[in-house]
Rosetta silent file (secondary structure, phi, psi, omega in degrees, C-alpha in Angstrom):
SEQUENCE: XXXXXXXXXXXXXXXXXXXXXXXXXXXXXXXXXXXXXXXXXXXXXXXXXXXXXXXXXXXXXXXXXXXXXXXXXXXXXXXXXXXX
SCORE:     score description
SCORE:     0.000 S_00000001
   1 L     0.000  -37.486  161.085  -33.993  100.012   25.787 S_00000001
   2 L    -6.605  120.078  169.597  -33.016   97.373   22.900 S_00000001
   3 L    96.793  -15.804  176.656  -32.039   94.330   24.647 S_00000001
   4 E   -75.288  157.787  166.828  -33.472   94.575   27.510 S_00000001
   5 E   -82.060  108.678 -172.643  -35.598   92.294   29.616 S_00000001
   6 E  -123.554  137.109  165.401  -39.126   93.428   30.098 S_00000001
   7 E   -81.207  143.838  172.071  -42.563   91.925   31.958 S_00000001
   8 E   -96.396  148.592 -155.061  -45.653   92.665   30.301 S_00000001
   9 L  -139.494   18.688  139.032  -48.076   94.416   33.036 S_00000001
  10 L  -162.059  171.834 -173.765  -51.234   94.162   30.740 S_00000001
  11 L   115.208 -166.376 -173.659  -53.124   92.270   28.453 S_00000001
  12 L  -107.237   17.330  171.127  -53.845   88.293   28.248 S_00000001
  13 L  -120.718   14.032 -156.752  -49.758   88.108   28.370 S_00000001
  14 L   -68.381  134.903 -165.775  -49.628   89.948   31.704 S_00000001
  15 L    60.048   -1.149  162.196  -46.654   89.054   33.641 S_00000001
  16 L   -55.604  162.479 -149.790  -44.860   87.150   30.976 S_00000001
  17 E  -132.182  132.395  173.878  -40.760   88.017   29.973 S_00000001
  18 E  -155.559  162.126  178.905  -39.851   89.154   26.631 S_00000001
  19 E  -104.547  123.088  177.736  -37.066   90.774   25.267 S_00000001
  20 L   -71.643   95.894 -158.791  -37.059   93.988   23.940 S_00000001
  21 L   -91.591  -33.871  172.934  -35.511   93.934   19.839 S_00000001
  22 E  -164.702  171.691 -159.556  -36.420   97.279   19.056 S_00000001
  23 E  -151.756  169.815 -170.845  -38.621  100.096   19.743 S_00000001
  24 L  -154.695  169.896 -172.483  -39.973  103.740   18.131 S_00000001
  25 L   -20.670  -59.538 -165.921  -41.554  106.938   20.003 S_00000001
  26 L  -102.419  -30.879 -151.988  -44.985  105.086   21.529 S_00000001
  27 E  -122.501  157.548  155.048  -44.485  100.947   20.988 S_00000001
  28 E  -123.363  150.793  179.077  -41.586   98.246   21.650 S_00000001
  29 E  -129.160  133.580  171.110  -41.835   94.797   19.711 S_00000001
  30 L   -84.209  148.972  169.293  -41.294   92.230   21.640 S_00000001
  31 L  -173.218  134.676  172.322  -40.060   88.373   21.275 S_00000001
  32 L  -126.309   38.362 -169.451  -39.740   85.778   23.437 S_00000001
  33 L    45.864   44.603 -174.390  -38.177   83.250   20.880 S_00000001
  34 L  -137.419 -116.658 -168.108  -41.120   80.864   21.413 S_00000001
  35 L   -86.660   -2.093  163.735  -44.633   81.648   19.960 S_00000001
  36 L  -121.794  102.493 -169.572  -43.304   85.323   19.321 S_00000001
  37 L   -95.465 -176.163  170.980  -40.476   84.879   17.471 S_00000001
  38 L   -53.313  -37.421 -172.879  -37.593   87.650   16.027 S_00000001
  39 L   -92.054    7.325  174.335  -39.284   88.033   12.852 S_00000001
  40 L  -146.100   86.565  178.302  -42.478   88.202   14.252 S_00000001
  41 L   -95.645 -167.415 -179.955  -42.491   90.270   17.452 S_00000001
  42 L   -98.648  146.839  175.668  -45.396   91.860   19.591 S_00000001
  43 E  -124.714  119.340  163.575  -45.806   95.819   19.254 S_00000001
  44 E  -108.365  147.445  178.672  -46.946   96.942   22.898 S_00000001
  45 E   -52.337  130.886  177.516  -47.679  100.271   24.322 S_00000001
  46 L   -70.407  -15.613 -177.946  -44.421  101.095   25.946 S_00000001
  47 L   -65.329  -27.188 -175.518  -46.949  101.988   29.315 S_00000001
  48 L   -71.404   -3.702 -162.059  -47.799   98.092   29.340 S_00000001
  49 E  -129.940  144.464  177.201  -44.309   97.005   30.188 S_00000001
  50 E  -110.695  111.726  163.004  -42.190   97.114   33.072 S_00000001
  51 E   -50.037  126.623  156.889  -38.133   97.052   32.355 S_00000001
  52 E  -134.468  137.705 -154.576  -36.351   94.757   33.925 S_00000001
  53 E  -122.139   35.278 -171.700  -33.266   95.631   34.146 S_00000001
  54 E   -80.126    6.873  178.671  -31.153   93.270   35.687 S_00000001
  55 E  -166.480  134.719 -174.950  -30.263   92.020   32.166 S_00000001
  56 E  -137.143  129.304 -171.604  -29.557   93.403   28.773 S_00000001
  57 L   -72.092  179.206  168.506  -28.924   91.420   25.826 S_00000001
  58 L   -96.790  113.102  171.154  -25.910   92.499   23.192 S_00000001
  59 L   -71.392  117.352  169.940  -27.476   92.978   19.821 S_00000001
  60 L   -45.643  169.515 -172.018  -25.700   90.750   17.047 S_00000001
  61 L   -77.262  -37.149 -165.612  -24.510   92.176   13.456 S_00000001
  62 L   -82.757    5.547 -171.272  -27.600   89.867   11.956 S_00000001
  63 L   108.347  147.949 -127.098  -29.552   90.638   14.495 S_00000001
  64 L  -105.923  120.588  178.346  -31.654   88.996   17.830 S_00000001
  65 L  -119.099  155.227 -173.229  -31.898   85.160   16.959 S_00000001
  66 H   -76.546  -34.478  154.188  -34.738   83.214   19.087 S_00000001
  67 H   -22.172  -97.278  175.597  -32.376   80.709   20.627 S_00000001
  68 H   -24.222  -49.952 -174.821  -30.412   83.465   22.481 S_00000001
  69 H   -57.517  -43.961  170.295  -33.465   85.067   23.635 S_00000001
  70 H   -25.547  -66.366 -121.266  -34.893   81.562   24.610 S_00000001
  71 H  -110.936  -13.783  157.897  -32.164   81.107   26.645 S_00000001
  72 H   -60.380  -41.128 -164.764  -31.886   84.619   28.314 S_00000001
  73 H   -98.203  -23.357  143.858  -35.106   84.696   29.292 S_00000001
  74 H   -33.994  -94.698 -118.441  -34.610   80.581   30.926 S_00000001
  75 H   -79.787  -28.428  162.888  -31.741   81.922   32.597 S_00000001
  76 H   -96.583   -3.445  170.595  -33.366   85.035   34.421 S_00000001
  77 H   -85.264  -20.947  151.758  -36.399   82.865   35.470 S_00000001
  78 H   -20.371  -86.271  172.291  -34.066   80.494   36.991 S_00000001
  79 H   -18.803  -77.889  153.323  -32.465   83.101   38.738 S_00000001
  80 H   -25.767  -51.888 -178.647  -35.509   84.421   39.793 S_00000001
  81 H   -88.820  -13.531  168.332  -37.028   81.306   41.260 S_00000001
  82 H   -74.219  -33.489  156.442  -33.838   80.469   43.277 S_00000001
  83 H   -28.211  -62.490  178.224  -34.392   83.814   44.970 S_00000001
  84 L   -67.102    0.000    0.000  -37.854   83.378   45.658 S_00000001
């Protein structure tokens, strides 16, 4: 699931896009290279989140830099709203 695009589907983030940098049996930490950055992600319930999975990032050798995410997660709400 690394890399992935995910919505959050509760909490006081609910519907918001973050990228998944890594994850362990129950939780995923989150970042959406803004006010949750790589080195400080969110740890959510993996049941709060919905995969989306129209887009999965490549993890780098150092590691998920906030720029890239920034601009991944720009690029599928674009996407998105030309759709809509």
């Amino acid at each position: 699931m690394t890399g992935m695009l995910a919505a959050s589907k509760a909490g006081h983030d609910r519907d918001k896009v973050y990228v998944i940098i890594e994850e362990d049996d129950e939780y995923v930490y989150l970042a959406d290279g803004r006010g949750r950055t790589a080195d400080r992600p969110k740890k959510k319930n993996k049941r709060h989140i919905q995969i989306i999975k129209k887009i999965q990032m490549e993890k780098p050798q150092g590691g998920y830099r906030d720029l890239e995410i920034k601009r991944t997660i720009k690029t599928y709400q674009e996407e998105a709203y030309v759709k809509s």
